[in-house]
C-alpha positions in Angstrom: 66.6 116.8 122.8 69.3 118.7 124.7 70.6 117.4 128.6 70.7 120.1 130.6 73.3 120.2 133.7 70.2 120.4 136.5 69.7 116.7 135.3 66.2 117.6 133.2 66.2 116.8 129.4 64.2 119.1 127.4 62.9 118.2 123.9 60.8 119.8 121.3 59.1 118.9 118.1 60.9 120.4 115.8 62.8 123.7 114.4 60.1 126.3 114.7 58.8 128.9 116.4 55.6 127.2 117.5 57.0 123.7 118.5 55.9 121.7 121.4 58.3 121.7 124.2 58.8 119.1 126.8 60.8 118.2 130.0 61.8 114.8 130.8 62.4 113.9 134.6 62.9 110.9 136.2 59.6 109.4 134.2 57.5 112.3 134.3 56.9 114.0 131.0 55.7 118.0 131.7 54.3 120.1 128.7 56.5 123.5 129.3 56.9 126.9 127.3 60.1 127.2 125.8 63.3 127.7 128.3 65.1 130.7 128.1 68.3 129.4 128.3 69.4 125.9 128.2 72.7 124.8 130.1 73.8 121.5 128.0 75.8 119.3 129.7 78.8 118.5 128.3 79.0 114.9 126.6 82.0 113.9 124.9 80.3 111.9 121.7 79.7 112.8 118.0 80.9 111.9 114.5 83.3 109.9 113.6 85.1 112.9 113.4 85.0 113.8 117.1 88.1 115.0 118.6 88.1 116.0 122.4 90.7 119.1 122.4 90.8 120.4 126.2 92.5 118.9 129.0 90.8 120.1 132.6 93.4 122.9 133.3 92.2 124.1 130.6 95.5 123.8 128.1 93.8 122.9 124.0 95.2 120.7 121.8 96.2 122.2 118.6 97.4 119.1 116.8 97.6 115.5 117.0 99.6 113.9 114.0 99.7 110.1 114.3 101.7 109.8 111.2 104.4 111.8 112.2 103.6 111.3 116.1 103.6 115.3 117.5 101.7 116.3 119.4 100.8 120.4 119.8 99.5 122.2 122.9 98.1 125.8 124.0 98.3 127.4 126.9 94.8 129.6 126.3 96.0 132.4 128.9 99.2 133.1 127.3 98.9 131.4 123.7 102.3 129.7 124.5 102.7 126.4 122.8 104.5 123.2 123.1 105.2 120.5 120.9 105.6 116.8 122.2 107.2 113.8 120.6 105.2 110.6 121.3 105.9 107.2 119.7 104.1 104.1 119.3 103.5 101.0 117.6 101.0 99.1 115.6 100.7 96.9 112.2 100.2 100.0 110.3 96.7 101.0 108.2 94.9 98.2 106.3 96.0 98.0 102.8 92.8 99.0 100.1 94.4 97.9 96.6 97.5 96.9 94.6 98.2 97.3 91.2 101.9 97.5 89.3 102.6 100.9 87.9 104.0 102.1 84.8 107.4 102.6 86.8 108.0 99.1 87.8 107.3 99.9 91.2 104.1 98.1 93.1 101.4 100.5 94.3 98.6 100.9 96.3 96.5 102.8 98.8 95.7 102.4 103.0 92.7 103.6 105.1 92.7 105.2 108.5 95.6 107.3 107.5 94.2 107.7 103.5 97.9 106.8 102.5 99.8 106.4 98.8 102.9 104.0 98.7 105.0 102.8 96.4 107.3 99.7 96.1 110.6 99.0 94.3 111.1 95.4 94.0 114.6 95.7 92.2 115.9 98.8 95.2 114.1 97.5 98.1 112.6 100.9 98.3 109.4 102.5 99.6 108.0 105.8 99.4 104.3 107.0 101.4 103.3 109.7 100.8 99.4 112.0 102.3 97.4 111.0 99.3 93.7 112.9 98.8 91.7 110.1 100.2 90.7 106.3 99.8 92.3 104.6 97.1 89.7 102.1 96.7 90.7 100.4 93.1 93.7 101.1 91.4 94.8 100.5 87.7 97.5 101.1 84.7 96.9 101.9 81.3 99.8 103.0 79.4 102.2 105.6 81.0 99.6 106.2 83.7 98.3 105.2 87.5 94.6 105.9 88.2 92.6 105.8 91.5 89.2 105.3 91.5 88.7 106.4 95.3 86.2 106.9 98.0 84.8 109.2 99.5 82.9 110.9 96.5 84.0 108.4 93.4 86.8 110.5 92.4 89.0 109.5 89.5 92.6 110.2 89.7 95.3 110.1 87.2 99.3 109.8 88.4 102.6 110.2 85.6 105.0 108.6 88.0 107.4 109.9 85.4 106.8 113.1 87.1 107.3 115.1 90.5 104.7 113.9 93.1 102.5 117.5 93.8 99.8 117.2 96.1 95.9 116.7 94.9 94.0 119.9 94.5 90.6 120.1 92.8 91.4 122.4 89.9 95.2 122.5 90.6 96.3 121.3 87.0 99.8 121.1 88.3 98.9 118.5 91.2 100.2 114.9 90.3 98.4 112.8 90.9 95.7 115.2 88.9 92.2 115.1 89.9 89.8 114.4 87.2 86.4 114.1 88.7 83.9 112.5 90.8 80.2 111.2 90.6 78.6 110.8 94.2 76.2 110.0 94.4 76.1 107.8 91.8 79.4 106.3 92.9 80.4 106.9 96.1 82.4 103.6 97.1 84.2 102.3 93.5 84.6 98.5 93.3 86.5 98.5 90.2 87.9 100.3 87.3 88.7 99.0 84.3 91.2 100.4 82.0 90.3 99.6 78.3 93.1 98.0 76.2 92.3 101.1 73.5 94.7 103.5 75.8 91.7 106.0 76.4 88.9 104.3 77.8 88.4 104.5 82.0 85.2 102.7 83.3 85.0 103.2 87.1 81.8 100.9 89.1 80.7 101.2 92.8 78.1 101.5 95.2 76.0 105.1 95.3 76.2 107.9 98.4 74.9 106.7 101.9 71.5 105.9 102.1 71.2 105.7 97.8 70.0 102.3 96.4 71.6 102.0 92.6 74.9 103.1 91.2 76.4 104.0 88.1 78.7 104.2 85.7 81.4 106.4 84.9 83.0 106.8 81.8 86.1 109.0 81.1 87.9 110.0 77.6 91.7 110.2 78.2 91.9 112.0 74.8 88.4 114.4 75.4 89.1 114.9 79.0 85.2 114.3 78.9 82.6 112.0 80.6 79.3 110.1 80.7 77.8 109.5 84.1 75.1 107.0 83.7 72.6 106.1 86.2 71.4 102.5 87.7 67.7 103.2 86.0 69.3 103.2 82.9 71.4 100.2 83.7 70.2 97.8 86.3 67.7 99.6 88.2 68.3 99.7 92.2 71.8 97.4 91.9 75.4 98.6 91.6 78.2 97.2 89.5 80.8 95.1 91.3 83.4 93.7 88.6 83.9 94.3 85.0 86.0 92.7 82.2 86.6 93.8 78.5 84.9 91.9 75.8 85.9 93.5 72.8 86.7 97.0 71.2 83.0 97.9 71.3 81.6 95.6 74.5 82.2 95.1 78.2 80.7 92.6 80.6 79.6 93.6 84.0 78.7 91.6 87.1 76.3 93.3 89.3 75.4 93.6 92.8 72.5 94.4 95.1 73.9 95.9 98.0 73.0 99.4 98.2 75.2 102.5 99.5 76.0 102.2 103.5 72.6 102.4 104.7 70.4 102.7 102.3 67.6 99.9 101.2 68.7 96.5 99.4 65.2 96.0 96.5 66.7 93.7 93.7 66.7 90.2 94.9 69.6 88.3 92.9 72.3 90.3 91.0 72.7 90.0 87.0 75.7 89.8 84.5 75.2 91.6 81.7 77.1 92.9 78.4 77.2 96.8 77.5 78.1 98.4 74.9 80.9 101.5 74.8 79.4 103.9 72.2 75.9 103.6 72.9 76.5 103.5 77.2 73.5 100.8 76.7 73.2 97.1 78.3 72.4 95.1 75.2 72.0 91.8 77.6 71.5 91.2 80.9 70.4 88.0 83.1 70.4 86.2 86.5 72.6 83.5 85.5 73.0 82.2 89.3 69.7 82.7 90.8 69.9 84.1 94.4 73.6 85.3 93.6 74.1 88.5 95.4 77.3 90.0 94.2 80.0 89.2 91.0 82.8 89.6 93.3 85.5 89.9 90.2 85.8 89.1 86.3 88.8 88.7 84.0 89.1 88.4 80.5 91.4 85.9 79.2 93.5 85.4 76.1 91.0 82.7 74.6 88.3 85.0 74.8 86.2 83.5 77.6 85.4 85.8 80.6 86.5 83.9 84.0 84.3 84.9 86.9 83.7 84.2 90.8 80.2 84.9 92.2 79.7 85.2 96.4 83.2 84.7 96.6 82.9 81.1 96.5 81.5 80.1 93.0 84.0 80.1 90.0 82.7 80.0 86.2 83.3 80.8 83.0 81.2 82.7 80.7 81.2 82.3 76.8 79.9 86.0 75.6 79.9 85.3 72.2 76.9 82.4 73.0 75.8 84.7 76.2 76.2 81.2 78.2 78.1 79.1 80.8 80.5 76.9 79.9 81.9 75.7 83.3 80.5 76.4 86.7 82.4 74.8 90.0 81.5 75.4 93.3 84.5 76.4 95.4 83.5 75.0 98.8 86.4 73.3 101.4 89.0 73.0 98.6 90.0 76.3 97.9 87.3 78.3 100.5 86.9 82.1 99.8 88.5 84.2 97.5 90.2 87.3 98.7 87.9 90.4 99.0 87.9 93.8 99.6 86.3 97.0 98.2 88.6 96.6 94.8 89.3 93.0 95.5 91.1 91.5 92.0 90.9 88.6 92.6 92.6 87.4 89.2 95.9 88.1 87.8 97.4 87.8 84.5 101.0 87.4 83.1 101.9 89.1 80.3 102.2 85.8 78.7 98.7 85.4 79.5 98.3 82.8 82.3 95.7 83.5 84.3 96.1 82.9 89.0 93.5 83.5 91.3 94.2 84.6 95.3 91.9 83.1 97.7 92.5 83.6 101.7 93.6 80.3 101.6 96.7 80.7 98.9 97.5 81.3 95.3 96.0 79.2 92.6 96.7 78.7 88.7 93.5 78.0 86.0 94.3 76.4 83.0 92.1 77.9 80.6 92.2 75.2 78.8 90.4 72.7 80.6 89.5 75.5 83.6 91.1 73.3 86.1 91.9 75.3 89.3 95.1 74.3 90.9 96.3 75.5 94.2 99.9 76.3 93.7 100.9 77.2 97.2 99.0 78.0 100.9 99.6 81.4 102.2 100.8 82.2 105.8 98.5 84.8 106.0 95.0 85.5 104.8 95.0 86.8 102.0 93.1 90.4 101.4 93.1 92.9 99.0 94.9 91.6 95.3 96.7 92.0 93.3 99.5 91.7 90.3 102.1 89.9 88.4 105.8 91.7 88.5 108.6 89.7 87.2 107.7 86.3 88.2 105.7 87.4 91.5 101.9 87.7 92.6 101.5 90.6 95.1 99.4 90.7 97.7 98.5 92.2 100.9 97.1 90.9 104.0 95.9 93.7 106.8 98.8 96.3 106.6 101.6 94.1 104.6 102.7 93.8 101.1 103.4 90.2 100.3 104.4 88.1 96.8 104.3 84.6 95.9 106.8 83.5 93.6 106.1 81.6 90.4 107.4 78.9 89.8 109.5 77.6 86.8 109.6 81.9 86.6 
C-alpha cells in the first residue's frame, strides 16, 4: 500500500504483473488499472534503523556519533561540510554481562552502543572500547575471554595479553578473534559454559526471530572445530537457558520454552536434562517442576550437587548422580527474584569454593551443606545482570553501573 501526496492510497495484491489494484479514498474502495506513476508521500518511519538525514534547507547529515558526540553536516550544493560538537548526559548503556578475565581486570559488554569495557580494581582504571556487537554472556577459561553475543550467536575469543585489534570475520589478526556463529540456531545466547578440561566451549540461547527451538554449539579450542546441534535432536521446540558441568564426560542443562522474538511458544513446561560431551546426546531428560517455564541459572558446586533457580523465584538442588531433588525452597517475600538478564549468573563461586547468589534484592551466601540461603547484605540498587568473585568482592551491575559487595571476614 503506498500513500500518495493527492491524499489517495493505492494498494495491490501482490508483486506481479497481473495484480489487482485498488484506490482507497475517504471509505470508498475503486478497482483501478495500475497508476503510472505514484507520488509517495513522505513519512518519516521504518526500522529500527531509521535515521532521518535532511534538515528542510536541504543541508544532509553525514554523521551522528553519540559516543563521541559529533555531529557532521553537507551543504548538497557545494559539498562543504561542518562538524559540530554537541554534549549531553545520561546513565550510560545498560550493562549485558560480567565476568573476571584472565588479566585481573572485570569485564563485560553494554547494548545501545554494543560496547567492550574493562575494569581494574587494583588502578582504578577503565578502558571501552567499539566491540562487534552484543556481548550477551561472557566467560574465562584459562588465558582467555570469550563472548557468546547476539545478533547471530557469534563466539568470540579475547588474549588480553595481547593488543586490542578490532573484530573482522576472517581477520586472524583481530583480537578479540571471531570464531563463529550459528543463527539461527542461536541467535540470542543465554549462557556459555567453559569446561574445566581447558578446550571445551558450550554456548545455549534462543533461535533467529520468528524460529521455535535452539541449539547447541560446541567448539574445540585445540581443533578449532564445531558441532551445531539442533533442538529436534535435543528438546524439540525449547531452547537452553543455563548449563553446569557434571563431570569430564556429562553436562546438565536447564531448558526453556520461549521461542526466538516472535516466533511460536509449543512446549508447555521446560525440562532439565543431562548430556553427554562425546556423543552430543541427552541421555536424561524430565519436567522436574511441572509448569516451570525457564531454568534461569545452574552451578556446580564442589560437593558435586548442581544448585539451580527455576522462574527466578524457585531455588533447588539437584543430585545427578540419583537424577533427583534433594532440596527444593520456594523463594517468595524473603529473598524475592533473582537477578536476570539475557546471561544472567545468578551464582558465584570463590576459588575456595563457596557458593553466593545475587537476587534484585541483595547478595546471599548458600551453605552447601545444609543449602541454607542467607542474605548477607541488601543492595541499594536492583540488582541486574551478574556476576563474579575478585579478591574478596561480588560484582555486579545494575542499569549502566558496575557495583561490588564486599565479603566479609575477606
Amino acid at each position: 500500500m503506498y500513500r500518495d501526496v493527492n491524499g489517495t492510497v493505492y494498494g495491490h495484491t501482490g508483486s506481479g504483473s497481473d495484480d489487482d489494484w485498488y484506490a482507497l479514498l475517504r471509505g470508498e474502495i475503486t478497482p483501478i488499472k495500475k497508476p503510472e506513476t505514484i507520488n509517495e508521500k513522505p513519512v518519516i518511519t521504518g526500522s529500527q534503523a531509521l535515521f532521518h538525514a535532511e534538515f528542510p534547507d536541504g543541508t544532509q547529515v553525514k554523521a551522528c556519533d553519540l559516543v563521541d558526540r559529533k555531529l557532521v553536516v553537507e551543504d548538497p550544493k557545494t559539498k562543504e561540510t561542518k562538524t559540530l560538537d554537541f554534549d549531553y548526559s545520561s546513565e550510560g548503556a545498560h550493562i549485558m554481562g560480567i565476568a573476571v578475565a584472565p588479566d585481573g581486570t572485570v569485564c563485560g559488554g553494554t547494548a545501545f552502543p554494543m560496547r567492550f569495557f574493562s575494569f581494574d580494581p587494583k588502578a582504578d582504571a577503565w578502558v571501552n572500547r567499539a566491540t562487534y556487537g552484543q556481548c550477551n554472556t561472557v566467560v574465562r577459561q584459562g588465558d582467555r575471554f570469550f563472548v557468546g553475543g547476539y545478533g547471530g550467536g557469534f563466539l568470540l575469543e579475547w588474549d588480553p595479553s595481547q593488543v586490542w585489534a578490532e573484530t573482522v570475520k576472517g581477520n586472524a589478526s583481530s583480537n578479540p578473534l571471531y570464531l563463529t556463529e550459528c543463527s539461527p540456531t542461536i541467535h540470542r545466547p543465554h549462557d556459555l559454559l567453559a569446561h574445566p578440561d581447558g578446550r571445551t566451549l558450550v554456548l545455549a540461547g534462543t533461535p533467529g526471530y520468528g524460529y521455535t527451538g535452539g541449539g547447541l554449539l560446541f567448539w574445540d579450542r585445540e581443533t578449532k572445530e564445531q558441532v551445531l546441534v539442533e533442538h529436534t535432536e535435543l528438546l524439540p521446540d525449547q531452547s537452553t537457558l543455563s548449563l553446569a558441568v557434571i563431570d569430564d564426560k556429562t553436562i546438565v542443562g536447564g531448558a526453556t520454552t520461549a521461542p526466538g522474538t516472535g516466533g511460536e511458544q509449543i512446549a508447555k513446561e521446560a525440562e532439565l536434562y543431562i548430556l553427554n560431551l562425546d556423543t552430543k546426546k541427552i541421555e536424561w531428560h524430565e519436567p522436574i517442576f511441572p509448569g516451570a517455564q525457564g531454568y534461569t541459572d545452574l552451578c556446580r558446586a564442589p560437593n558435586g550437587l548442581i544448585y539451580g533457580v527455576v522462574d527466578r523465584t524457585r531455588f533447588f538442588v539437584f543430585d545427578p548422580a540419583t537424577r533427583s531433588i534433594v532440596h527444593d525452597q520456594a523463594l517468595g517475600e524473603t529473598f524475592g527474584p533473582t537477578n536476570s538478564h539475557q546471561g544472567p549468573r545468578v551464582f558465584v563461586q570463590s576459588p575456595e569454593g563457596d557458593l553466593y547468589m545475587l537476587f534484585e534484592k541483595g547478595v546471599a551466601q548458600v551453605d552447601t551443606e545444609t543449602h541454607t540461603i542467607t542474605l548477607l547484605a541488601e543492595s541499594p540498587v536492583p540488582i541486574g545482570p551478574g556476576g563474579d568473585y575478585l579478591d574478596g568482592r561480588i560484582y555486579f551491575g545494575s542499569g549502566s553501573h558496575l557495583y561490588s559487595y564486599e565479603v566479609p571476614g575477606i
